[in-house]
VMD Tcl script that draws the C-alpha trace (Angstrom):
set ca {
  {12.19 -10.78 144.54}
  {12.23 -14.70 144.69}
  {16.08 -14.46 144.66}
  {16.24 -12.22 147.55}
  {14.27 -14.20 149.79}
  {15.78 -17.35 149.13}
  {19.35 -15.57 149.82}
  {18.16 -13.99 153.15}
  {16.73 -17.93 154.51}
  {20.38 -18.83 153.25}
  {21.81 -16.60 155.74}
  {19.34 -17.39 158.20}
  {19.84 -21.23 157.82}
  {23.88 -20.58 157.93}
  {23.14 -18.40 161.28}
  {21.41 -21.25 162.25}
  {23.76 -23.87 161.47}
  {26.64 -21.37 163.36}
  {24.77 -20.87 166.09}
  {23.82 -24.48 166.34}
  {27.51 -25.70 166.39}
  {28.87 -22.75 168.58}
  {26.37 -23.46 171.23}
  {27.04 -27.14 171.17}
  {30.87 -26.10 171.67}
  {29.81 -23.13 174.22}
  {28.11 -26.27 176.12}
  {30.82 -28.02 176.50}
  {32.77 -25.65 178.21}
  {31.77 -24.85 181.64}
  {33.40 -21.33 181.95}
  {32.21 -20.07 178.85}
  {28.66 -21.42 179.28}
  {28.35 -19.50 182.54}
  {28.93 -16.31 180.94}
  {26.51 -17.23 178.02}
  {23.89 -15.06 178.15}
  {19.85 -17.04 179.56}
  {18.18 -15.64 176.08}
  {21.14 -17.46 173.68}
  {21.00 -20.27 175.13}
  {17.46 -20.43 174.77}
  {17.50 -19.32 171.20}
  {20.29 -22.32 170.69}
  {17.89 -24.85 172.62}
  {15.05 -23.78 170.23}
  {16.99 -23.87 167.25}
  {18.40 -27.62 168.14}
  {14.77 -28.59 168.85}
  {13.46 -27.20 165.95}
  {15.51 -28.53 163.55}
  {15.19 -31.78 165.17}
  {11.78 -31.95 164.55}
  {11.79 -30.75 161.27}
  {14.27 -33.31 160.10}
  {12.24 -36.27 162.02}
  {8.77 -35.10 160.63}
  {9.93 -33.93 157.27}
  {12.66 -35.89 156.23}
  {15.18 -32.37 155.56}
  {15.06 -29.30 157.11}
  {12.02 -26.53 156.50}
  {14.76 -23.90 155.82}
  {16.08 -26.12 153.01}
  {12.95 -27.19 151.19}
  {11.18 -23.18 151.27}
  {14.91 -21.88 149.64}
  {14.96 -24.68 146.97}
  {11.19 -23.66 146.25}
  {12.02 -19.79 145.93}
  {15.11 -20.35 143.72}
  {12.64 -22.76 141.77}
  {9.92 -19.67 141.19}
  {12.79 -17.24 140.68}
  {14.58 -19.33 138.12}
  {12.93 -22.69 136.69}
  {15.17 -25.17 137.32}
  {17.51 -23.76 139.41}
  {17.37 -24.91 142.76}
  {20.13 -27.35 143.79}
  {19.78 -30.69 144.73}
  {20.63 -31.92 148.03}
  {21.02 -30.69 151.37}
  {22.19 -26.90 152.51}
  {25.31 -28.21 154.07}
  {26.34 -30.25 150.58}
  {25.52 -27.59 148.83}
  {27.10 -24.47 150.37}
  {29.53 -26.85 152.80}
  {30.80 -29.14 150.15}
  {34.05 -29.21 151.62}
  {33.44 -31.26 154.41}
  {33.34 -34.51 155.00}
  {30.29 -36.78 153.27}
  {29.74 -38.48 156.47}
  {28.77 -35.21 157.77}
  {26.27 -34.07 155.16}
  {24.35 -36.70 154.93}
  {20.90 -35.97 155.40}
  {20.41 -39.36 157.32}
  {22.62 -38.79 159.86}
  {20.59 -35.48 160.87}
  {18.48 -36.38 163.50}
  {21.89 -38.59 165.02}
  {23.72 -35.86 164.83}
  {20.80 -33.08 166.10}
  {20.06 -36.32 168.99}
  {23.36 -35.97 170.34}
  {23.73 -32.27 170.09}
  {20.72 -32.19 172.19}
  {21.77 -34.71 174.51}
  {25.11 -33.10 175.91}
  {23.81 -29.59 175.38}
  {21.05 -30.63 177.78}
  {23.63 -32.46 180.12}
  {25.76 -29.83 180.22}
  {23.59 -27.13 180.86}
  {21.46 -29.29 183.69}
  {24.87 -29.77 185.32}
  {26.12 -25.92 185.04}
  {22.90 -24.89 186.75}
  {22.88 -27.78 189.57}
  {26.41 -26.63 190.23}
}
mol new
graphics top color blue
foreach p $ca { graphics top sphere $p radius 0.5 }
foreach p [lrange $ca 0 end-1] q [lrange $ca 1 end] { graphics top cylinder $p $q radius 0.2 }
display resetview
């Protein structure tokens, strides 16, 4: 039971992470981001903000810590070490997965998502 909930907030923190980085692309493109639908980018807005906060106020993101803790009760000892990108995203680069660079990286996001939807809707 453990298992299975710790796989489903997997797949809810990669759905996050997808729709984090698509919506951040999406933002950037003026054309696209007129079509986007009002509720998405909301949901991507929250999401950003969210995990902003989480990684200011708790050092790593909530998604990370609760599916470490469930592999833990399923399996003592099990959980990996590390963040949810290094783990599952080991292929890219370090500089990327560094849990320090988070709320840099979420700062920014936030920054040109914001600027770029402020200046779709004023135009």
């Amino acid at each position: 039971m453990y298992e299975i909930a710790a796989n489903a907030i997997a797949l809810i923190h990669a759905t996050l992470i997808a729709l984090v980085v698509g919506g951040a692309l999406v933002a950037l493109t003026p054309r696209v981001a007129a079509r986007f639908p009002r509720w998405l980018s909301v949901a991507y807005l929250i999401s950003v903000g969210g995990t902003l906060l989480s990684a200011l106020f708790l050092g790593e993101c909530i998604l990370t810590q609760w599916e470490r803790t469930l592999r833990d009760q399923a399996l003592p000892g099990s959980a990996y070490g590390g963040t949810f990108l290094q783990h599952y995203f080991g292929f890219l680069p370090s500089a990327l997965t560094q849990p320090s660079h988070f709320p840099s990286y979420l700062g920014v996001i936030l920054g040109i998502t914001a600027w770029a939807f402020f200046r779709l809707r004023t135009a």
